[in-house]
Each structure stands twice: as C-alpha cells, then as structure tokens.
N, C-alpha and C positions, 0 to 999 in steps of 0.2 A: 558857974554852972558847968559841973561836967558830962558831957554827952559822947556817946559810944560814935568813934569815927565810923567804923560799920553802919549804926544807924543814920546817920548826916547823911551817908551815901546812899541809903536807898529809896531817903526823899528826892532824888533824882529824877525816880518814878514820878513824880506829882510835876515837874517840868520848874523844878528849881534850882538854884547853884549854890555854891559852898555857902556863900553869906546868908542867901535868901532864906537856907535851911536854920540858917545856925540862930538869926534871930527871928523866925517863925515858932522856933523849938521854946525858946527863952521866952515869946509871949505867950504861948499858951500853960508854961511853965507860971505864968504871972497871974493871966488871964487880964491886966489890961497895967499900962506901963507907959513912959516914955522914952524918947530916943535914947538918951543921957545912961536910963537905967538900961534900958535893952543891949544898949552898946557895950557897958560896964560887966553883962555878964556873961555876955555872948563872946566877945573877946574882938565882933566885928570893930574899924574904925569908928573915932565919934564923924570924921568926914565923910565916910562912905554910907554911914547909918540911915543917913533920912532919904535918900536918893533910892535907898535899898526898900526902907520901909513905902516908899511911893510905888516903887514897882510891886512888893505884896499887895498892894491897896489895890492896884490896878486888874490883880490876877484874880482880887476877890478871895483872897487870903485872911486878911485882917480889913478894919473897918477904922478910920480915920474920927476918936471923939474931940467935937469942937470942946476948944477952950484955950485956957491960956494956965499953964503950958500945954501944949496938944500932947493928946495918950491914943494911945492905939489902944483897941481890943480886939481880941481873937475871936476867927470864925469858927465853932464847932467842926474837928476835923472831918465829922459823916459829912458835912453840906460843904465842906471842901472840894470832897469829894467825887460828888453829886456836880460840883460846878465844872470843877478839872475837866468828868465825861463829857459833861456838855459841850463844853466848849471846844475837847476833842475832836468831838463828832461833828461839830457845825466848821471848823475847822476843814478836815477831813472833806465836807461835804461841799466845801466851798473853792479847794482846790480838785475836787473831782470835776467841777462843773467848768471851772477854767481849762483842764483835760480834755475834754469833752469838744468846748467849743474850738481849740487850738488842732482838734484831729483835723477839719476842713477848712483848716485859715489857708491863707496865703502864706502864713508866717512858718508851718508843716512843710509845703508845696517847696519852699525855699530851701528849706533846711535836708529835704530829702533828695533834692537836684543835688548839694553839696555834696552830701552824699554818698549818690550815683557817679559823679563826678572827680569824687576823691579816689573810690572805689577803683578806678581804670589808672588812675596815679601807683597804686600800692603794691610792688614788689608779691609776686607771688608767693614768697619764701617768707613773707611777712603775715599770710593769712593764717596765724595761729595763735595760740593762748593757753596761762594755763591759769587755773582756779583750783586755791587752797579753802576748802569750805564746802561741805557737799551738798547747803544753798547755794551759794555763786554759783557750781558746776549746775544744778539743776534749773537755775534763774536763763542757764544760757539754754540748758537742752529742750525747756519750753521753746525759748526761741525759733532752734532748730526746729523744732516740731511744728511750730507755726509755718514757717517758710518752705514745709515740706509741699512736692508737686508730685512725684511720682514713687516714693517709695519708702520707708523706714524698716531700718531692721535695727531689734533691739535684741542683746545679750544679754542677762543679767542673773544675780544669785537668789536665793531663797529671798532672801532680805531685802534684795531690790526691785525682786517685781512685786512684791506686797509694798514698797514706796511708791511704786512706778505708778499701780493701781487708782492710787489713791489721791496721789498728785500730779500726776499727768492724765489718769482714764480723759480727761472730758477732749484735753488735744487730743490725744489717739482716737478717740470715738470719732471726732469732727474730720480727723485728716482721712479716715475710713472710709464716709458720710461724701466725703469728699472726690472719693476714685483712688486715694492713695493707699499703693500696698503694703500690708503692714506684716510684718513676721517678727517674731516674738521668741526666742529660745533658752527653757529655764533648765533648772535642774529638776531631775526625777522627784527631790523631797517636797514641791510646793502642793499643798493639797489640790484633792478634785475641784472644791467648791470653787477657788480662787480660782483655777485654769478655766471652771464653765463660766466664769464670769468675763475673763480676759477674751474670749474664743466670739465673745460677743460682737469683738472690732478687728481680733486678728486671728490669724495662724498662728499657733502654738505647735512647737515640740519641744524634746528635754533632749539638752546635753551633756555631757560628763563632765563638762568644769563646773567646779560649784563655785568657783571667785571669780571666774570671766565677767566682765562688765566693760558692754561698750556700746555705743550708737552709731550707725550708720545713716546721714540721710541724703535722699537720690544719689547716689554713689559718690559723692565729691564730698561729703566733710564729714570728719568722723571725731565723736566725740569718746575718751579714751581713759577709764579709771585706773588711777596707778594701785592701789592701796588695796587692802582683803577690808571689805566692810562688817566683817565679823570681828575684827582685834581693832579696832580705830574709832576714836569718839567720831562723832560727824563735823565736826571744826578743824579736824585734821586729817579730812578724807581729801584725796588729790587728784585730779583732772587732766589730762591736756586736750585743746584741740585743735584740729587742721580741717585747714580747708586746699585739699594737694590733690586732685581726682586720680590724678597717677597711682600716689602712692594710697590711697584710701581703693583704691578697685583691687588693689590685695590684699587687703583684710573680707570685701566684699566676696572673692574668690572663694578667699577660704570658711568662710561665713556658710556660702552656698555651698560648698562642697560636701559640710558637716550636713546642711540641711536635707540634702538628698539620699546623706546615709541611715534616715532617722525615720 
C-alpha cells in the first residue's frame, strides 16, 4: 500500500505516530484485517504490529473482533473524531483542575520561595533574554504586564497595536483598573476607531517611527523588538529583554522626552 508521506504526517494531528498512522491507514483501507496482513502492507514490523494495534484499540481507533485468528476493524473516521475532541477536552479539562488546585498547595508556596531565593543568587548582567518567535516574545510581555505596579509604556507600529489590542487589551485594561499608568504611542496611520477604543485604558499619542516597538514596565525591564514586523513572518520576528534599571531608564528618558513633544 502506497500512502503520501505528507498525508502520514498530518495524522499527527489526531495524536498518532509514524506506525500508529501507517497501519490505521491500511485498516481502514481494508476495513477489517489481521495483524499478519496489516503488517504485510503497511510495511510496520510483524513484532511491533500488535503492541501497535493495542495502543489503536486503546485510543478508540479500531475495535478488537473476537476470534481465532483476531482482526481488527476500523472505526469510521467522523467518530474518530468525535472521540479524539472528547477526549481532548476532558484531558485539557482535567489538567486545568490539577492547575488550579496546585495555585494554593504548599507544593506553589515551595517552588516560589525557590524562586525568590534563587532570584537574589542571579548576577545582574544575567537578567536578560531573547525570544526568536513573536509568540514566545508575547508569552513573556504578558508576563511583564502582569507584574506591572506602577506603570507601562508601550511603543509600537501600525500592525502591533492592532496585535497588542487584541491580545494583550484585557492585561492592559486590568493593570489600568488597577492604578497602573499606561501610555501607549502609535503611529499617525492607526485609525480613529482603534485609538478610541485603546484610549479606553490608556494614553495614546502618535509618533514618527512607524517600526519602533518596544515595552517598558515600571522603569526597570524593557522588552525590545529587533526586526520591522512588516517584511518578517512572525516565526522569525526577534525579541530581547532586560531587566537593568540603569540602563532601561534611558530608553524611558527618551520615551518621555518624545512624549511631551506630542
């Protein structure tokens, strides 16, 4: 049986591996079969075959018929499906609640002393990072925006406060909500509607760079895009950040500087 390595691959998606695809594909190719044959046209081992075919069984893949020799038959791929989500979601649902209970253990209380503890060990010159991915840089700047106390100032282009909006508004709203000052500064081309909605949690004005992109929070860490996010996928958009109050109360400087000529 020949099958498109492409297509092997994006059973992936369903939470299977090379074998598991290759003779999933072959029984439903058959629609009910044994080890002996599955293995013969799949190309998986006859040793690895039935260990392989228990773990289908398991996923609710294929259905185990009694007899002698034993055949498998295939589950209709829609209720495959159907089982995969489920089980995603009850999955998902089940490590949400262990999350949950672990935020007020003891076993939290321990791991955050470490921590704080480590924290006061760590070279100053060492509080920095960078992030190739403009998820990973964004996974962190939520962060930041979480830990913020007293102030945030955000840079950013056409294209990154229409991101910023839409995947940070709800931290910005809260750290607002919260007494923290928020200043925002785009370029002249973002529309009115977008600015009266931003204007809702900060201070907005327009600057002349339309590729500046950077974050400031309470003046000690700054988060710092290297790349123009208008020529670069987002997989290869680039990050650094520090945490140097020194040297971050110069960008802050010059941040305000612009700010009060505007």
């Amino acid at each position: 049986m020949i099958v498109q390595k492409d297509f092997l691959n994006k059973l992936k998606d369903f939470g299977l591996n090379s074998y598991e695809s290759k003779l999933w594909v072959a029984l439903l190719s058959r629609g009910v079969s044994t080890a002996g044959e599955l293995s013969d046209i799949s190309n998986v081992p006859r040793s690895r075959a039935y260990d392989v075919l228990e773990s289908l069984e398991k996923k609710g893949f294929i259905i185990v018929k009694v007899g002698k020799p034993i055949k498998y038959l295939a589950v209709p791929p829609a209720e495959v499906v159907e089982r995969v989500k489920k089980h995603i979601v009850e999955e998902a649902e089940e490590k949400s609640n262990i999350l949950s209970q672990l935020r007020n253990s003891e076993v939290l209380e321990e791991l955050n002393t470490l921590h704080t503890e480590g924290i006061k060990l760590v070279d100053p010159t060492d509080r920095s990072g960078a992030f190739r991915g403009r998820d990973k840089a964004y996974d962190h700047l939520t962060s930041m925006l979480k830990r913020a106390k007293k102030s945030i100032i955000i840079m950013t282009s056409h294209e990154g406060i229409e991101r910023k909006h839409e995947l940070l508004g709800s931290h910005l709203k809260r750290a607002a909500k919260a007494g923290v000052d928020v200043k925002i500064s785009v370029p002249h081309s973002v529309s009115s509607d977008l600015l009266a909605e931003v204007q809702k949690f900060a201070a907005v004005r327009n600057h002349k760079h339309e590729t500046a992109r950077f974050c400031i929070v309470d003046g000690k860490e700054l988060l710092l895009f290297l790349t123009d996010d208008k020529n670069i996928h987002k997989s290869y958009d680039c990050a650094v950040w520090i945490e140097a109050p020194y040297f971050v109360e110069y960008f802050n400087t010059l941040f305000e500087r612009e700010w009060k000529t505007r």
